[in-house]
matplotlib code that plots the C-alpha trace (Angstrom):
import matplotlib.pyplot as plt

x = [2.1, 4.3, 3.8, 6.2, 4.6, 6.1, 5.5, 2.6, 0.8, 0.9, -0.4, -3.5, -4.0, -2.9, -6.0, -6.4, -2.8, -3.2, -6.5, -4.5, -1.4, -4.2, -6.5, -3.9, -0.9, 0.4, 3.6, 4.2, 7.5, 7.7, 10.1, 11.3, 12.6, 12.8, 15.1, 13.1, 12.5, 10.0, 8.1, 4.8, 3.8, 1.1, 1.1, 1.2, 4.5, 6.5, 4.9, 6.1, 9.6, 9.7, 9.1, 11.7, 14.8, 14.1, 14.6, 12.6, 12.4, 11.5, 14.4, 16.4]
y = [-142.1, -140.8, -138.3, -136.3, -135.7, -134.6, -136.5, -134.5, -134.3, -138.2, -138.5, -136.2, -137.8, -141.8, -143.3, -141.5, -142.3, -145.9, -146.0, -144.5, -147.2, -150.2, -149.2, -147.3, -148.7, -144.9, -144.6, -142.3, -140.7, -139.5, -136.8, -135.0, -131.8, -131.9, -135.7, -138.8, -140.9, -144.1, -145.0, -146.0, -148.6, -150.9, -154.4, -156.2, -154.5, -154.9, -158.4, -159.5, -158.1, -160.4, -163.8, -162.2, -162.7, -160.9, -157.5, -154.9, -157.6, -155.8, -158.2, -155.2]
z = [-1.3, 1.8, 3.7, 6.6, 9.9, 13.4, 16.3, 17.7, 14.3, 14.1, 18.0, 16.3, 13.7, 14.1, 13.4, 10.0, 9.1, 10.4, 8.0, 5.2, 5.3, 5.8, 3.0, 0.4, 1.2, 2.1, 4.5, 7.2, 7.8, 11.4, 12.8, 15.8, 15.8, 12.1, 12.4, 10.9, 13.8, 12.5, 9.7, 9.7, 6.9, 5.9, 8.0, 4.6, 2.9, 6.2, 6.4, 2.6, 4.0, 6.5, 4.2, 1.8, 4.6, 7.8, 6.2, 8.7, 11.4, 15.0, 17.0, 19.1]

ax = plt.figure().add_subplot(projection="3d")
ax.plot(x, y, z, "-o")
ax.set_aspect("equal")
plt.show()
C-alpha cells in the first residue's frame, strides 16, 4: 500500500504512518507543494536493499 501525504499531514500524523510501514509494510510518499520530496518505508525493505548492493544506501 502507498499513500501521498504533504509535509504537514506526515508531521500530524508520523507515528501512525511509522506504525503503518512497521506493521504492514505500507510506504509513504511525502510532498511539498505538490513535489515528492521523501519516501517513507519499512526498516526491513530498505534494509534487504542494502544487502542486495548498496541500492537506497543513506551516504550523501
Amino acid at each position: 500500500m502507498i499513500e501521498r501525504m504533504s509535509i504537514r499531514e506526515l508531521r500530524d500524523n508520523l507515528g501512525r504512518r511509522v506504525e503503518a510501514a512497521h506493521l504492514t509494510g505500507a510506504h509513504t510518499i511525502v510532498e511539498k507543494y505538490g513535489e515528492t520530496q521523501a519516501v517513507l518505508v519499512p526498516y526491513a525493505w530498505w534494509a534487504e536493499r542494502q544487502e542486495r548492493g548498496g541500492q537506497g544506501t543513506l551516504a550523501p
